[in-house]
SEMI-743562 format. One record per residue (C-alpha): x, y, z; residue in one letter. Coordinates in steps of 0.001 Angstrom, whole numbers, plus 500000, padded with zeros to 6 digits. Layout:
% SEMI-743562
XYZa
...
% end
This chain:
% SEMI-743562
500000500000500000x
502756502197500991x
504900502183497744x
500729502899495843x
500900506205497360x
505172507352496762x
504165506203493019x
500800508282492759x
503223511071494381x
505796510372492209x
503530510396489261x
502144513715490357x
498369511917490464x
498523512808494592x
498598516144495868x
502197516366498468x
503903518974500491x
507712519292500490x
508918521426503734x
512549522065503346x
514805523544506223x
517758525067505506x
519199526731508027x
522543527406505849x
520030529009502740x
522139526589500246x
519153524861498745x
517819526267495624x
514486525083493914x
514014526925490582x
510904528475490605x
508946527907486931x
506985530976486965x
509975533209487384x
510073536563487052x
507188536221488765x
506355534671492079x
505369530719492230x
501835530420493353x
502703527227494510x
505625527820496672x
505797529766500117x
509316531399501326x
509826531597504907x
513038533855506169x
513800532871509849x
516443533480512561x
518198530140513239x
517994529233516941x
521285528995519093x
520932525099518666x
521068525165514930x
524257527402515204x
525693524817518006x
525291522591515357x
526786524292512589x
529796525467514663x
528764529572514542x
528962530484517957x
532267530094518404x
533054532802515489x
535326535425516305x
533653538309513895x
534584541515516024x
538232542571516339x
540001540335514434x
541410542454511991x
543549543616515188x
544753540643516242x
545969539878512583x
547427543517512264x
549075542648515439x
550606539148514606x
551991540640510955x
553905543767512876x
555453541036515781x
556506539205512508x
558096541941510565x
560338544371513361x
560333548228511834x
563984549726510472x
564214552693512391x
566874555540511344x
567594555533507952x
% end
């Protein structure tokens, strides 16, 4: 019975919903009806929760200041001439 209804979905003979969650955005479905908007299809922006960046390894990024600490590691590696 089971496999009867993926091949009437499959066929397109049974109506189906596909929810996809991306937190990442790198999913694309091409939308036929482009320029305009698929009357078919619903987009739905959302803020990923702190779990989903656990996951993904984003709260541990470093996105303030660190063009300091690289300024200050390429001047420690390269002393200044002075007096010339």
């Amino acid at each position: 019975m089971r496999f009867h209804i993926i091949l009437q979905t499959k066929q397109a003979e049974r109506p189906f919903t596909i929810i996809l969650d991306d937190p990442l955005a790198n999913s694309y479905i091409q939308n036929l009806y482009a320029p305009d908007p698929d009357p078919n299809m619903t987009i739905e922006m959302y803020e990923r929760t702190f779990e989903q960046n656990e996951e993904l390894g984003l709260n541990d990024i470093k996105v303030e200041g660190y063009e300091l600490a690289d300024n200050s590691e390429d001047s420690a590696q390269q002393p200044e001439e002075k007096g010339q």
